[in-house]
Every structure is written in structure tokens, then in C-alpha cells.
One Martini backbone bead per residue (centre of mass of N, CA, C, O) as a GRO file, in nm:
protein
   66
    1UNK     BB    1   0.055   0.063  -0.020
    2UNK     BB    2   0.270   0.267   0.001
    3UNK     BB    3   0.386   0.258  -0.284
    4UNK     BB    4   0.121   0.328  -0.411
    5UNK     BB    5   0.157   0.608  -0.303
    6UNK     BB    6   0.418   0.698  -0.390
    7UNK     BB    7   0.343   0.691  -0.677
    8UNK     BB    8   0.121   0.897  -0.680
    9UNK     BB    9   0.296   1.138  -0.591
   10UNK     BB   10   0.485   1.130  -0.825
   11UNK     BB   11   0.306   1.169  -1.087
   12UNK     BB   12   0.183   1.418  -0.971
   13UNK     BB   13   0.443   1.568  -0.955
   14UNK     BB   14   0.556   1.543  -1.203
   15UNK     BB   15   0.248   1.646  -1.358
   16UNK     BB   16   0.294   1.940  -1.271
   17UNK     BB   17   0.559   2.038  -1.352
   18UNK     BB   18   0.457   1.958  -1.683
   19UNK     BB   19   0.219   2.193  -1.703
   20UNK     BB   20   0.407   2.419  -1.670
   21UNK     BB   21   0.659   2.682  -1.725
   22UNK     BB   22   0.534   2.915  -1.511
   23UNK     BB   23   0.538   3.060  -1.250
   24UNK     BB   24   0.290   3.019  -0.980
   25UNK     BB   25   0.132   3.249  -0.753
   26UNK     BB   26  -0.137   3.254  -0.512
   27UNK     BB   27  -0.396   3.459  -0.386
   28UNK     BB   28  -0.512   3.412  -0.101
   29UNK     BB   29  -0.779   3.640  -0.140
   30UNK     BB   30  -0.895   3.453  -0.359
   31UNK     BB   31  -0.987   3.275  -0.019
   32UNK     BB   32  -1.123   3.416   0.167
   33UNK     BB   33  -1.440   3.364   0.116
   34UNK     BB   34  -1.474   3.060   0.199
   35UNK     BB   35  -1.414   3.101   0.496
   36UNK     BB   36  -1.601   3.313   0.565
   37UNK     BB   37  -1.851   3.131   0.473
   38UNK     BB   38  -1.799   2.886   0.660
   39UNK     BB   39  -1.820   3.068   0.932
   40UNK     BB   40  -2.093   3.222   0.885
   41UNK     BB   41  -2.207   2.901   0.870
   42UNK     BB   42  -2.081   2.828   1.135
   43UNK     BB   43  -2.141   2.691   1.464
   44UNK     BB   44  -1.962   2.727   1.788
   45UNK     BB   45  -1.997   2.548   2.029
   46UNK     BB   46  -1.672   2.477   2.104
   47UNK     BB   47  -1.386   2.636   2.121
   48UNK     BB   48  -1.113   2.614   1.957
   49UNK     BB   49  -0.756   2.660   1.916
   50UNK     BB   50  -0.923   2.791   1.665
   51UNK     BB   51  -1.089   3.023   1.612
   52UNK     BB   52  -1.293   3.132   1.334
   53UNK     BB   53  -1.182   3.428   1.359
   54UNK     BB   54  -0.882   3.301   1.337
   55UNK     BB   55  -0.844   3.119   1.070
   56UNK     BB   56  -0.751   3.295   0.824
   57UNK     BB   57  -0.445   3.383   0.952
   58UNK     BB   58  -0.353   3.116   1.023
   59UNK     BB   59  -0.370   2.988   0.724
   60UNK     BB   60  -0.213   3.186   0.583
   61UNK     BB   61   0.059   3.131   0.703
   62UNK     BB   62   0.034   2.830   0.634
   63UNK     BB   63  -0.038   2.794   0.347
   64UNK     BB   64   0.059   2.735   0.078
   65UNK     BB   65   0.071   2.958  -0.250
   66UNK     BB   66   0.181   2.756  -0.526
   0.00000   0.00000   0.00000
């Protein structure tokens, strides 16, 4: 099961690689109303490690954005 998990990451790998030929960086911004849409639409009965109100300061920090 491993192999084929590696195989699968490989292939991706490659054929991401061969797909674009320019560096493309993609806008976080462009990402943020999913977010808000989310956070707005779910009732937080629980207050977690990140509340809602901070989850997207903090995914901006961790999500690569390439």
C-alpha cells in the first residue's frame, strides 16, 4: 500500500512539474471568502485551538500559496 501511495505522490509530482512552464503564485486573497463563507455558516458551539474568527490569519500563515 505504501508503494502505491508513493507512486501516486510521484506521478502527481511529475505531472504538476510538466504542466506549467511559468512559476505561478496564487493569491490568498483570492481564497478568503471561502473562508469567511464557512466561519459565517457555522455555529461554533465549541470555541477550538483556532476559533473561527482567527482560522483564516492562520491558515494565511500555514497554507503554502504556490
Amino acid at each position: 500500500m505504501n508503494k502505491l501511495i508513493f507512486l501516486l505522490i510521484c506521478s502527481l509530482t511529475l505531472g504538476v512539474k510538466s504542466f506549467s512552464q511559468e512559476n505561478v503564485v496564487l493569491n490568498p486573497q483570492d481564497f478568503k471568502h471561502y473562508f469567511d463563507g464557512f466561519n459565517h455558516d457555522d455555529n461554533e458551539l465549541y470555541q477550538q485551538y483556532i476559533p473561527n474568527d482567527s482560522a483564516w490569519t492562520f491558515l494565511k500563515s500555514a497554507i503554502p500559496f504556490f
